[in-house]
N, C-alpha and C positions, 0 to 999 in steps of 0.2 A: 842392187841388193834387195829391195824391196819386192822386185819383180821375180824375182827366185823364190825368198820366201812366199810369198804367193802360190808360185808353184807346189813349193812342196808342202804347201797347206793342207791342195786340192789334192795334191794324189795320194797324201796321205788318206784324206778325209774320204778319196774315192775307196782306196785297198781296203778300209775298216767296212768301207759299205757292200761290196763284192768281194769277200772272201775267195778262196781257193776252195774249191769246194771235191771231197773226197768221195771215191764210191759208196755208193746209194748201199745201205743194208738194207732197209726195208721202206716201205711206204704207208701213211696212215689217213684215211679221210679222214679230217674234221673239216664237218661240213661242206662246204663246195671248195674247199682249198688243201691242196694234198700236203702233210707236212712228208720231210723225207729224215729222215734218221742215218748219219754219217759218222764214222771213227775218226777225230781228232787226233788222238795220240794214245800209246797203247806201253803196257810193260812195267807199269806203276804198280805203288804198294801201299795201297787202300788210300786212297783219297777221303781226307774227310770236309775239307772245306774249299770251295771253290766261289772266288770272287771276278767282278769284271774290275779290272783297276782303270785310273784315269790315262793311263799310257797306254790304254786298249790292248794290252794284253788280259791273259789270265791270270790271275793269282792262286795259290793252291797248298793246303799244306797235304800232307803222307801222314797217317800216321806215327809209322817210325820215327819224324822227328824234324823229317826235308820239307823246306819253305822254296819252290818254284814259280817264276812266269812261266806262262807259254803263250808262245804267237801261235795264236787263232788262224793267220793264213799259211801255216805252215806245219804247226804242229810242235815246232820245232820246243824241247825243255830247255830252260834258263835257271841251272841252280843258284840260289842267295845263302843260305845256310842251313845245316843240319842244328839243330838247337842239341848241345852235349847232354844235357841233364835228362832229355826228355825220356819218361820209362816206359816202354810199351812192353804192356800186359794184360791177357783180357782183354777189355773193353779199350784201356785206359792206354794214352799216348800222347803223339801231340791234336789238337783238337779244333778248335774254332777259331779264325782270325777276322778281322775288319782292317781299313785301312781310313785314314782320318781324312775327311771329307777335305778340307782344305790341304790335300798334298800336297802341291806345286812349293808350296811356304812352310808345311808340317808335314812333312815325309814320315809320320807316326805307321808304323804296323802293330795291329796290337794282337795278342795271342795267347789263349791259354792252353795251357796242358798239366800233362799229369809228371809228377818227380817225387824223388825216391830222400827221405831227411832224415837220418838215422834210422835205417830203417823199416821207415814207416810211410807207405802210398801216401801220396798229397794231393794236390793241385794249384796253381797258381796264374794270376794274368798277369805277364811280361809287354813291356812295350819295346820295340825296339826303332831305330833311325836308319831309312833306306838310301845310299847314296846311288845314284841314278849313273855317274860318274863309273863308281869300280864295282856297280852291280853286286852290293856287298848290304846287311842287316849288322850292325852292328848297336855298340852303346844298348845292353838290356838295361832297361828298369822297372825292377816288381814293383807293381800296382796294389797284387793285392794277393797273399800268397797266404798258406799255413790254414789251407781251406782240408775239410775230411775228405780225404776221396777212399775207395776200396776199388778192386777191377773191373766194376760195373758200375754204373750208373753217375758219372761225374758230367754229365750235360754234354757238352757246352756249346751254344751258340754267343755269339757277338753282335750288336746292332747300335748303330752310332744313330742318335735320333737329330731332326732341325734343330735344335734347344743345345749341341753339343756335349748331352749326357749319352751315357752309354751305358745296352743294357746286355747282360753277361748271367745266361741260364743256368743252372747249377739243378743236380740231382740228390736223391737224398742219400747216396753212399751208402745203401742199406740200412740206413739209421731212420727206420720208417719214422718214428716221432719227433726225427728233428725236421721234418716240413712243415710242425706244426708249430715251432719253435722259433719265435721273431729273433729270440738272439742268437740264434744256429745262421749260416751263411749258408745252410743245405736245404736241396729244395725248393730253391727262392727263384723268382727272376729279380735281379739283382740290379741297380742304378744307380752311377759314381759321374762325378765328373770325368773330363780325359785326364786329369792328372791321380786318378786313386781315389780322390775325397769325395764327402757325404754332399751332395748336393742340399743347400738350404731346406726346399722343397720337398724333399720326400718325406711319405707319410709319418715315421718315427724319427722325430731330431734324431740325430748323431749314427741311426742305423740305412743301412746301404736298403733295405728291403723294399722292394718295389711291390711283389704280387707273393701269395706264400702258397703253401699246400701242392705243391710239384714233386710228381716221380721223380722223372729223366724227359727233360723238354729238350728234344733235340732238332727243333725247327725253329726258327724265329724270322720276322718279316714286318716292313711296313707297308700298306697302300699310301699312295699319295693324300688321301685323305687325311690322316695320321693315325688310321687304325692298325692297331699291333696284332699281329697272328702268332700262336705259336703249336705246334704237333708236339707230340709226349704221346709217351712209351707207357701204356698201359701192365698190368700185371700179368693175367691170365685172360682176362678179359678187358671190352672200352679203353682202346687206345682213342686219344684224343682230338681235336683241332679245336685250341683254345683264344678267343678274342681276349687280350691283357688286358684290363684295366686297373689300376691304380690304386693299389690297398684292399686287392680283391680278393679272397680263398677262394683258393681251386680244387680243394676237399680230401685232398692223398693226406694220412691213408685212410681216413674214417668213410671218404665216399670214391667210389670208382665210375664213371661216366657222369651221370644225370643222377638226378636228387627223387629216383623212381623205388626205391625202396624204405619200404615204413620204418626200418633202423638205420638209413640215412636221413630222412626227412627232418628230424629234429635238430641235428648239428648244421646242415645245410641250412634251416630258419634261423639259429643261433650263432651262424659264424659268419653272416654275408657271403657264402659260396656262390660262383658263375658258373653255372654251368655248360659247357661245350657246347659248340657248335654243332658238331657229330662226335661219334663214337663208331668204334668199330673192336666186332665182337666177334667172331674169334680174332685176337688181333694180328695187325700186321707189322710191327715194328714200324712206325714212321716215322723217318727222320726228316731230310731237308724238306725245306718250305720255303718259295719265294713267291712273289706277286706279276703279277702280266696284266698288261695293255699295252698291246701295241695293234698298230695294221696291218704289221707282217703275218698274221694269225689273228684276222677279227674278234672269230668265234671262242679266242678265249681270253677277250677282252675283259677288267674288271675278276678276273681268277686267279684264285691258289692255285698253283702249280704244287705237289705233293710225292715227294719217293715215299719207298718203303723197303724194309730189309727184308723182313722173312718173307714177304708176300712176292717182293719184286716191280710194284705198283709202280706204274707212273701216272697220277689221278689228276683229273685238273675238276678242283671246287668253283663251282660259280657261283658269286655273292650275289647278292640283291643290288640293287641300288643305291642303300644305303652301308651296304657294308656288316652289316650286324646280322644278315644268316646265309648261310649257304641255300640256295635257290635250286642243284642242280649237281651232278657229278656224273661224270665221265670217267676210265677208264682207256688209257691207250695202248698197253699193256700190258701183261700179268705175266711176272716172270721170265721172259723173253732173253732179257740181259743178266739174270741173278738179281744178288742185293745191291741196292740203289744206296747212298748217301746225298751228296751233295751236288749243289743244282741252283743256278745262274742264268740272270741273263742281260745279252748285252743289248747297248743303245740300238744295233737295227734289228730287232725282235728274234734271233736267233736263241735257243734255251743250250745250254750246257750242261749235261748230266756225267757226275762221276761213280762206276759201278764200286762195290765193295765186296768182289771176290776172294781177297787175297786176308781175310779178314780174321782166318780160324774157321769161318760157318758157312762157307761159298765154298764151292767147287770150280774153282777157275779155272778157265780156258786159256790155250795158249797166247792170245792175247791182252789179257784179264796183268789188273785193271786195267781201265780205258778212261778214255773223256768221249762221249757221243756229243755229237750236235745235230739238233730239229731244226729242222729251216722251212718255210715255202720260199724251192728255189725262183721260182715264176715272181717270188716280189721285186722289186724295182724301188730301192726309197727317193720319195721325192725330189730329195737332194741330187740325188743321180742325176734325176730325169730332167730337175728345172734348172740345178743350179744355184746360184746365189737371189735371194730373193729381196727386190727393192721395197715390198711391203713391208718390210722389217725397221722400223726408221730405230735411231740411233742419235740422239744428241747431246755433246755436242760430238763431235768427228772430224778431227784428233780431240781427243780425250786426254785428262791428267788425272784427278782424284775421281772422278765419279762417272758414269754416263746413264742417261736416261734411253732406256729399253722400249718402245711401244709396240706392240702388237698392234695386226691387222683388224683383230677386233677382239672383242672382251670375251676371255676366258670361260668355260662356263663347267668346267671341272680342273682342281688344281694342275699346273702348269711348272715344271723347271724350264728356266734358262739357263745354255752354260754356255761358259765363254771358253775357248780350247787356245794354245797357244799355238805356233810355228809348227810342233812337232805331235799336233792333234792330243797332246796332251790336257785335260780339264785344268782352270784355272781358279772356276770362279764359278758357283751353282747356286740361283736365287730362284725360288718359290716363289707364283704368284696364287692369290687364292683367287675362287670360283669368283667373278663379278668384276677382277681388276683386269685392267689393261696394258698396265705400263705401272714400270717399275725400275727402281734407280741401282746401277751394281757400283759397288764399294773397287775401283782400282790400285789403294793403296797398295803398296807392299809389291807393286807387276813390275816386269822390266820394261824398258819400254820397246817398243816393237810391233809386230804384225798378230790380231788374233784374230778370232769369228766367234762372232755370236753364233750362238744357234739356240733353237725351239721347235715344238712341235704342235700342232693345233689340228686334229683329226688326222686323216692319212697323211698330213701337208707338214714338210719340215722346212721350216725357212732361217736361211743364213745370210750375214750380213758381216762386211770387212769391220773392225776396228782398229784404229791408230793408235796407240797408249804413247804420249807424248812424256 
């Protein structure tokens, strides 16, 4: 039995790593390695959020309302449900999802969108429970609801951080002065725990309010470091790429980009304003935003990755070193595909882009929406190539409550380990910081049975069997 499982470890673990890979549309140097750009799946109706989940599919919502997987090596759609309430209108539908980092034990999806309560545009964040079983989303429960929306400007990204809180972007509804407004939920990047509640810690007891002075921030992101990214939807002008930090104004609507004019400059020294990373003038609508490093695409190691609507951008930001400015911007299209939304990517460096033709403000083509995928087909991940690797020690092996994790050597930029179960599913995801080596994973709560570590340390990914006794 043991010997089977095994098997279907590895060829799971192999199909995730060589996809089926679909005719070439087009080809793009970055730098000495060719990315290629391929159709996924096609016939969709505007995608707005696109996740990789732990059961290596896609995750996806439509705005209409539909919550789908989709297998990556196939294409193939998996629907879970149409949410009844959801109102698409305008802008406004179903909108942002995250899935709760410990699924295997919390099968949470969590989601917000726009609905209709007497008459009157809303918005709300629902969580609901995935049973893996009858491929079904069931049991909603509002988190946080009776928020202002109008047809534009209702945000919303989702970001579940290491700490278990979760951060949930909100627009100002048109209601330019309530971004200025701590006790408005518009505006805001917002911070709850997973259950709804005011986390201890944040900046105003008893208020959700994380960052305040926000348009419509419709990117959000973490680097491994723990720096928060987020893009927002500029007016007329200075569309955004905002570093988050903690009790910070972001200056909408008294300031639009940078603190470069003499009747901003004084509310900007008066109210703690960040200013952007960049700005961009005439703007581009910019929406998804995720982060990249990997070695499937060296050269855009350490990068924002950046759609855009009106523009049709697919831009990759390169940061410094330390994360705090952009160093550099690229370009690898300009309208090519229409308007862009949301944009993913999975454990072997491949990116996932979903178009937003079908939107009201795109001219869709008969295939429109889509899902593209960038790859460098030429990479090869380690794991392919080496296999299971004895560098990886593991003690002790069989394991019951705990097991110590060591690396081949000490980390020198943070590090996930994750443990995947039989069915290549994530069980278990531990952060090492820059300087550790080894570090201990918590097996409560597992079945017992056959899993694999795994890790990654420069282009080298190393995997190693565990026993859960």
């Amino acid at each position: 039995m043991k010997s089977f499982a095994t098997l279907l470890l590895l060829g799971s673990l192999s199909a995730s790593a060589v996809a089926q890979q679909g005719p070439v549309l087009a080809t793009y140097p970055v730098g000495s390695t060719t990315v290629s750009a391929s159709a996924l799946t096609g016939n969709l109706d505007t995608p707005w959020e696109l996740l990789w989940g732990p059961d290596n599919f896609l995750w996806m919502t439509e705005r209409a309302g539909r919550i789908s997987r989709i297998d990556p090596n196939t294409g193939q759609l998996i629907p879970l449900l149409t949410v009844a309430d959801v109102t698409e209108t305008g802008e406004s539908g179903l909108l942002g999802m995250v899935l709760h980092p410990d699924f295997a034990t919390s099968p949470y999806v969590y989601i917000v969108y726009n609905y209709t309560d007497a008459g009157t545009l809303k918005e709300k964040l629902v969580r609901y429970t995935y049973s893996a079983t009858a491929n079904t989303l069931s049991s909603p429960t509002v988190l946080l609801g009776n928020i202002t929306a109008v047809t534009t400007h209702s945000g919303s990204r989702l970001l579940i951080l290491p700490d278990r809180t979760l951060l949930m972007t909100t627009g100002d509804a048109q209601q330019r002065s309530d971004a200025q407004t701590p006790a408005s939920l518009n505006g805001k990047i917002l911070r709850m725990n997973l259950d709804g509640t005011v986390p201890a810690n944040n900046p105003i007891p008893g208020s959700l309010m994380y960052s305040l002075g926000h348009r419509n921030p419709q990117g959000l992101t973490q680097a491994p470091s723990g720096r928060i990214y987020s893009s927002e939807h500029g007016e007329n002008i200075e569309d955004e790429v905002n570093l988050i930090d903690v009790n910070r104004n972001y200056g909408w609507p008294s300031v639009e980009g940078f603190c470069n004019l003499t009747t901003e400059q004084p509310f900007c020294a008066a109210n703690n304003v960040r200013e952007p990373l960049v700005s961009y003038t005439p703007t581009l609508a910019v929406s998804g935003l995720t982060y990249y490093n990997h070695p499937a695409i060296p050269q855009w190691n350490n990068s924002l990755l950046m759609l855009s609507l009106k523009a049709g951008t697919f831009t990759q930001l390169q940061l410094n070193s330390a994360g705090d400015q952009v160093a550099g911007q690229n370009n690898l299209w300009v309208g090519t595909y229409g308007r862009l939304r949301a944009i993913c990517v999975s454990p072997q460096g491949r990116v996932y882009v979903g178009t937003s033709n079908r939107d009201n403000r795109g001219t869709p083509a008969a295939t429109d929406d889509r899902i593209l995928v960038l790859e460098n087909r030429a990479y090869v991940p380690a794991a392919v190539k080496n296999g299971v690797s004895s560098l990886l020690q593991l003690s002790p092996n069989p394991a019951t409550q705990s097991v110590a994790v060591r690396l081949p050597a000490v980390v020198r930029t943070p590090t996930t380990i994750q443990l995947r179960d039989v069915l290549g599913r994530t069980t278990r995801t531990v952060q090492l910081a820059a300087g550790q080596q080894e570090v201990s994973v918590n097996l409560n709560g597992l079945q017992s049975g056959l899993y694999m570590v795994q890790t990654q340390l420069g282009d080298t990914r190393y995997t190693r069997r565990l026993v859960v006794e």
